[in-house]
N, C-alpha and C positions, 0 to 999 in steps of 0.2 A: 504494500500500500504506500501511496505519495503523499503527503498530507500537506494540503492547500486547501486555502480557501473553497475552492469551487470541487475538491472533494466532500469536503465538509458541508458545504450548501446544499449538495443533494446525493451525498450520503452512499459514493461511489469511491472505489480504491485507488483510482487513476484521471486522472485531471486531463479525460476524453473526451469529446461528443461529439457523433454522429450527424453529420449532414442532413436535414431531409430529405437530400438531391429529387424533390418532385419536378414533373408529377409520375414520377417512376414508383413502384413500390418498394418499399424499403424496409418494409414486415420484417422475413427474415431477419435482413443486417442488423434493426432494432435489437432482434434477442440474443442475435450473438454477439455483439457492441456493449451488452450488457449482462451480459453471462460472464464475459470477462474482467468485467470491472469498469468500464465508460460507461457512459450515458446514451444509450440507443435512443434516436429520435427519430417515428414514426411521421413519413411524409406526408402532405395532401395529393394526393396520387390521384385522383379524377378532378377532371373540370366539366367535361360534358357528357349527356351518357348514362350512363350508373347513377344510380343513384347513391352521388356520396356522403352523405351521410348515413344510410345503412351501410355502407364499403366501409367509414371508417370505424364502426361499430366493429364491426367484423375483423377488422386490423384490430382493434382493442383486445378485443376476445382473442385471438390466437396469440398476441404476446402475453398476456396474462395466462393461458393456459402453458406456454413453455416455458417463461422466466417468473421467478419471483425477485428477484431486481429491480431498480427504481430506471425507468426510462420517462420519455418526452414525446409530445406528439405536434406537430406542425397545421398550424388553420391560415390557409391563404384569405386573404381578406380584400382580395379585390375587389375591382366595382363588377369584371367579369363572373366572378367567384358568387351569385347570387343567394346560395344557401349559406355563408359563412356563419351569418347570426343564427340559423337553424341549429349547423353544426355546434359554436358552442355554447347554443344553448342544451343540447342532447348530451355532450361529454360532461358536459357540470352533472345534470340528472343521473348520467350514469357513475360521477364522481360518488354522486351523494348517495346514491343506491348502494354500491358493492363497495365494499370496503378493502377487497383486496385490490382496488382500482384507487380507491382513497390514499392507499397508503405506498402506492408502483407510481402513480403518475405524476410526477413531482415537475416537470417542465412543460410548461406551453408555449411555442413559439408563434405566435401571427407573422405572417410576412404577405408584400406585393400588394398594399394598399392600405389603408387606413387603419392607426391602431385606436382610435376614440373609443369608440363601442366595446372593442376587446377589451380592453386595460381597465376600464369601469365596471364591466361586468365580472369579468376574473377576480378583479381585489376586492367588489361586495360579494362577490359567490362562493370564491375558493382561492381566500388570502392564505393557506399554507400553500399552493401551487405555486408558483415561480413564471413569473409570465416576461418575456423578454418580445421587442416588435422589432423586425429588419424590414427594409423597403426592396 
């Protein structure tokens, strides 16, 4: 283990983390990124299409069924990005519901447009989460 800050902040052995490189999936890399001791951060991997918000439901669930490790999940917040406040309003619900999600999902990243809405709703919803915005 390296011990820094940013190990300490979310509770990982190695002062890592994972790309979301979207909109590619990045499931997998997630749990092995974090198996290992970094911070595996789950992409926004659809834009059109799928519906992504059950898609990233379902990325939830299979890294919580292979890691029990604390990883991250990425919400594009475009103006393209139409369901963004769908989505996180669904991952907070499911923050709050399951608690082995409560306690693995420690990172949220918005990126690719607006962070107002995200950053306000994260810190009234789910102020132990870590929420960071890149453009």
């Amino acid at each position: 283990m390296i011990k820094t800050r940013l190990t300490e902040l979310f509770g990982i052995k190695y002062p890592i983390i994972s790309a979301p490189m979207g909109p590619f999936y990045t499931t997998k890399l997630t749990v092995a990124v974090s198996e290992v001791g970094g911070l595996g951060v789950l992409s926004h991997a659809t834009l059109r299409g799928k519906n992504s918000v059950k898609d990233m439901i379902a990325q939830l669930e299979y890294v919580l069924e292979h890691t029990d490790k604390p990883f991250g999940v990425n919400v594009r917040t475009a103006r393209i990005q139409t369901d963004h406040k769908i989505m996180l309003r669904k991952i907070i619900q499911n923050i709050k519901q399951n608690p082995k999600l409560r306690e693995q999902l420690v990172y949220i990243i918005t990126s690719a447009g607006g962070s107002k809405f995200a950053s306000k709703l994260l810190k009234e919803k789910t102020p132990d989460v870590i929420h960071f915005h890149v453009s």
